[in-house]
mmCIF file of the C-alpha atoms, coordinates in Angstrom:
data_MODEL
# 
_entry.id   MODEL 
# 
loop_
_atom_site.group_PDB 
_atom_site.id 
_atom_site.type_symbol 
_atom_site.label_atom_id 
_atom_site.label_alt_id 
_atom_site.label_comp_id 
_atom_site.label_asym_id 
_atom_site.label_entity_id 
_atom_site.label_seq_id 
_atom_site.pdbx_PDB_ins_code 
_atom_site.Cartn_x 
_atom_site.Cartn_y 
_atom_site.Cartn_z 
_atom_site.occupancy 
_atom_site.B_iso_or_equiv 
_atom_site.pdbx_formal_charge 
_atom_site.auth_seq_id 
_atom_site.auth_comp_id 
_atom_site.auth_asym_id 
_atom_site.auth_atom_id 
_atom_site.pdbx_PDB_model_num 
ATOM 1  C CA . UNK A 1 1  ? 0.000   0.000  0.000   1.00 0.00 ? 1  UNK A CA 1 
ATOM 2  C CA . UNK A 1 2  ? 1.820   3.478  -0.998  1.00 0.00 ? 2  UNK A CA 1 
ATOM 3  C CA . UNK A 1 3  ? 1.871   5.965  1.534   1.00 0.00 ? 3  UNK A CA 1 
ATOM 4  C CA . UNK A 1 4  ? -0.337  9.303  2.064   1.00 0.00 ? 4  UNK A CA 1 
ATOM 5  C CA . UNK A 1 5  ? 2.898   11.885 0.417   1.00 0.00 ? 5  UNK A CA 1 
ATOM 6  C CA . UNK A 1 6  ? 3.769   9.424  -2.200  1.00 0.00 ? 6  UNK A CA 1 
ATOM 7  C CA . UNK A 1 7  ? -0.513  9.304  -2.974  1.00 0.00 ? 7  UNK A CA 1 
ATOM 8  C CA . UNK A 1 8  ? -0.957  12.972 -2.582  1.00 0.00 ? 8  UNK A CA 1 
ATOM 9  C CA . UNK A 1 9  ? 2.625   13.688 -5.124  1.00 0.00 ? 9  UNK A CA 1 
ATOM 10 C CA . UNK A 1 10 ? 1.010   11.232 -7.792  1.00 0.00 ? 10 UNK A CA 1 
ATOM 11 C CA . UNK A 1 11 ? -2.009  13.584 -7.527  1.00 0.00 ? 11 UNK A CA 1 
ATOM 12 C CA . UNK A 1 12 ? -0.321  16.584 -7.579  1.00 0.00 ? 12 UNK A CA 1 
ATOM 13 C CA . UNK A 1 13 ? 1.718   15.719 -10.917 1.00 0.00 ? 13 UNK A CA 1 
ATOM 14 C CA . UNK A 1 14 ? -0.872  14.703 -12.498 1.00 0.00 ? 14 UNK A CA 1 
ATOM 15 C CA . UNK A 1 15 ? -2.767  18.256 -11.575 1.00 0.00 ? 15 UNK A CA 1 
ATOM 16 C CA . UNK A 1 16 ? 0.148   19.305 -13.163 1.00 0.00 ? 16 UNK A CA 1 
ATOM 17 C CA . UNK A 1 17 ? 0.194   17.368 -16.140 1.00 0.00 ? 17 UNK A CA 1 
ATOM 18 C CA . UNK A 1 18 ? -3.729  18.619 -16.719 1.00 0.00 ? 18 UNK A CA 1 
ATOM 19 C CA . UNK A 1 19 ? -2.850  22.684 -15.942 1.00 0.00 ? 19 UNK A CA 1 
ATOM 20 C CA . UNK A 1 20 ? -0.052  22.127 -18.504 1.00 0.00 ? 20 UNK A CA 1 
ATOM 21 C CA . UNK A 1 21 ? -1.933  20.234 -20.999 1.00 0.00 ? 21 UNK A CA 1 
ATOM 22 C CA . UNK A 1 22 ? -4.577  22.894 -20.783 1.00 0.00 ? 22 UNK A CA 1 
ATOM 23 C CA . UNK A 1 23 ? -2.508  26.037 -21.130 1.00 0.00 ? 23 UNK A CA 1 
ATOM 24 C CA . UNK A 1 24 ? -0.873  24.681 -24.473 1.00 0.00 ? 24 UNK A CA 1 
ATOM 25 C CA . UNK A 1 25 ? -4.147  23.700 -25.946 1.00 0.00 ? 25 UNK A CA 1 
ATOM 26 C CA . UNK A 1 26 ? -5.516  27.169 -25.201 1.00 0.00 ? 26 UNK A CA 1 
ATOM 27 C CA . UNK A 1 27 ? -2.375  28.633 -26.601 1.00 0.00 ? 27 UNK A CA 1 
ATOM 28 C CA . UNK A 1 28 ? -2.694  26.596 -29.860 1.00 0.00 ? 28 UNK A CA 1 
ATOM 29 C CA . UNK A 1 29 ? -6.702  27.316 -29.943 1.00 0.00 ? 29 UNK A CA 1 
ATOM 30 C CA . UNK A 1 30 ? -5.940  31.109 -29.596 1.00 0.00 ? 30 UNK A CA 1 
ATOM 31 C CA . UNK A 1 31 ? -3.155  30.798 -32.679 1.00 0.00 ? 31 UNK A CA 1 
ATOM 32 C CA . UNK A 1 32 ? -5.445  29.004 -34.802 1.00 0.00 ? 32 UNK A CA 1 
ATOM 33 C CA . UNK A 1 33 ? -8.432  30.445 -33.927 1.00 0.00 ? 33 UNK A CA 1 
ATOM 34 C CA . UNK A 1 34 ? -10.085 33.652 -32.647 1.00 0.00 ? 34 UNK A CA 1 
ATOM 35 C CA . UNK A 1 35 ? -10.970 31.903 -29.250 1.00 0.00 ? 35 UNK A CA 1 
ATOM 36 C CA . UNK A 1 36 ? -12.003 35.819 -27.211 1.00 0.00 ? 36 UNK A CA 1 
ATOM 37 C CA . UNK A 1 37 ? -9.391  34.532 -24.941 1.00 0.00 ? 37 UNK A CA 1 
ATOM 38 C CA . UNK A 1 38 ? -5.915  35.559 -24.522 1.00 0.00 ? 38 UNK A CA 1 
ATOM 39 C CA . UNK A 1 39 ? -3.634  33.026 -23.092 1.00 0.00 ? 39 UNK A CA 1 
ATOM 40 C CA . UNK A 1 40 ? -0.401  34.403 -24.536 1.00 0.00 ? 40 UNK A CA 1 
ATOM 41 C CA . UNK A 1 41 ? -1.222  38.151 -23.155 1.00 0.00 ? 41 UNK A CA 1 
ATOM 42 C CA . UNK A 1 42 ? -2.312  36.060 -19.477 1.00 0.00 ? 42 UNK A CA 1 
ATOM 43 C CA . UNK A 1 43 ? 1.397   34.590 -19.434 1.00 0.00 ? 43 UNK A CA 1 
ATOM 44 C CA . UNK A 1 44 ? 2.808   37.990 -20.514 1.00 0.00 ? 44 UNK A CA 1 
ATOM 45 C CA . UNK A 1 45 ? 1.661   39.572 -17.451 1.00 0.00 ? 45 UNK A CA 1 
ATOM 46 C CA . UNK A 1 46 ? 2.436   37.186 -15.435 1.00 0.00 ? 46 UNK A CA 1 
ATOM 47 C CA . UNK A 1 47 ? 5.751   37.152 -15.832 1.00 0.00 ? 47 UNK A CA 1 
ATOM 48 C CA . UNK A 1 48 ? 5.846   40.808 -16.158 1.00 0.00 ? 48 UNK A CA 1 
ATOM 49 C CA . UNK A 1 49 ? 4.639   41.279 -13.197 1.00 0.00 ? 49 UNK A CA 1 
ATOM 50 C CA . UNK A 1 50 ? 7.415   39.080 -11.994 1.00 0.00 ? 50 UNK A CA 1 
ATOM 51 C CA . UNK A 1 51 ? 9.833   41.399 -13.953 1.00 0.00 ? 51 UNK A CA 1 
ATOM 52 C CA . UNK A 1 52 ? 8.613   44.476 -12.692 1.00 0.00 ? 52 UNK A CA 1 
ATOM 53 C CA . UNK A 1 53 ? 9.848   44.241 -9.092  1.00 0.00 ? 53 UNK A CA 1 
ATOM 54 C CA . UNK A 1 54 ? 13.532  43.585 -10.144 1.00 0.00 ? 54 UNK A CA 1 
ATOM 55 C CA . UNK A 1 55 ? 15.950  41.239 -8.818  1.00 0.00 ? 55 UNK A CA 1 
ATOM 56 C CA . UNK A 1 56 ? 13.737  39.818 -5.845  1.00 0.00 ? 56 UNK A CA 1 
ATOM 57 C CA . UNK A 1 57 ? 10.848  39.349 -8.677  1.00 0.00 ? 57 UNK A CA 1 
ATOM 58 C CA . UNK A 1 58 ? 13.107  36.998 -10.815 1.00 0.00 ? 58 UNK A CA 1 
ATOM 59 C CA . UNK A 1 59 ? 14.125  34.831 -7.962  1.00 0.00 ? 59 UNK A CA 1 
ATOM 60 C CA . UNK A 1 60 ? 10.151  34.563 -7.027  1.00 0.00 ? 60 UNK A CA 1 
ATOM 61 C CA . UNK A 1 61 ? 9.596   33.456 -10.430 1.00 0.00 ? 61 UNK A CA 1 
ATOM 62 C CA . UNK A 1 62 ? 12.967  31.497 -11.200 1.00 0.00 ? 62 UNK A CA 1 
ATOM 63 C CA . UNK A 1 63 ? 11.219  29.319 -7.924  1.00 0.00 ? 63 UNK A CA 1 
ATOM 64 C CA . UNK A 1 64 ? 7.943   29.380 -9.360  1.00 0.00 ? 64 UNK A CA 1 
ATOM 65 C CA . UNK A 1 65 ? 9.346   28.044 -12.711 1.00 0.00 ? 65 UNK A CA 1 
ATOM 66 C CA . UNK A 1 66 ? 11.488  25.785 -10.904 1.00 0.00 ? 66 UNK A CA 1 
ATOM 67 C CA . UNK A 1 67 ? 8.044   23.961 -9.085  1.00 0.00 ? 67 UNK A CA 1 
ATOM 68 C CA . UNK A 1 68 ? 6.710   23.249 -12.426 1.00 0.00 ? 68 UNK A CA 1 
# 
């Protein structure tokens, strides 16, 4: 029987593995497409708001990049 972290990681990835899955679909439906929704311009300001707040906002989203 596996163990309660080793259950809860196997759920987690595959969380992952969905959000993942879902963002590149919406990228490609939004390329080939005119889907209303903007998944590129979403990311953009994401990381830009990363970007904005210098050094300290790189290393937050260096470790945010680096849980994915």
């Amino acid at each position: 029987m596996a163990s309660w972290d080793s259950m809860i990681g196997g759920a987690l990835s595959g969380l992952t593995g969905v959000v993942k899955a879902a963002i590149i679909f919406f990228v490609f439906a939004n390329v080939l497409f005119n889907t209303g929704m903007d998944p590129l311009g979403g990311i953009a300001s994401l990381v830009d708001a990363f970007t904005n707040n210098g050094l300290t906002g790189l290393l937050v989203l260096v470790v945010f990049l680096s849980w994915l």
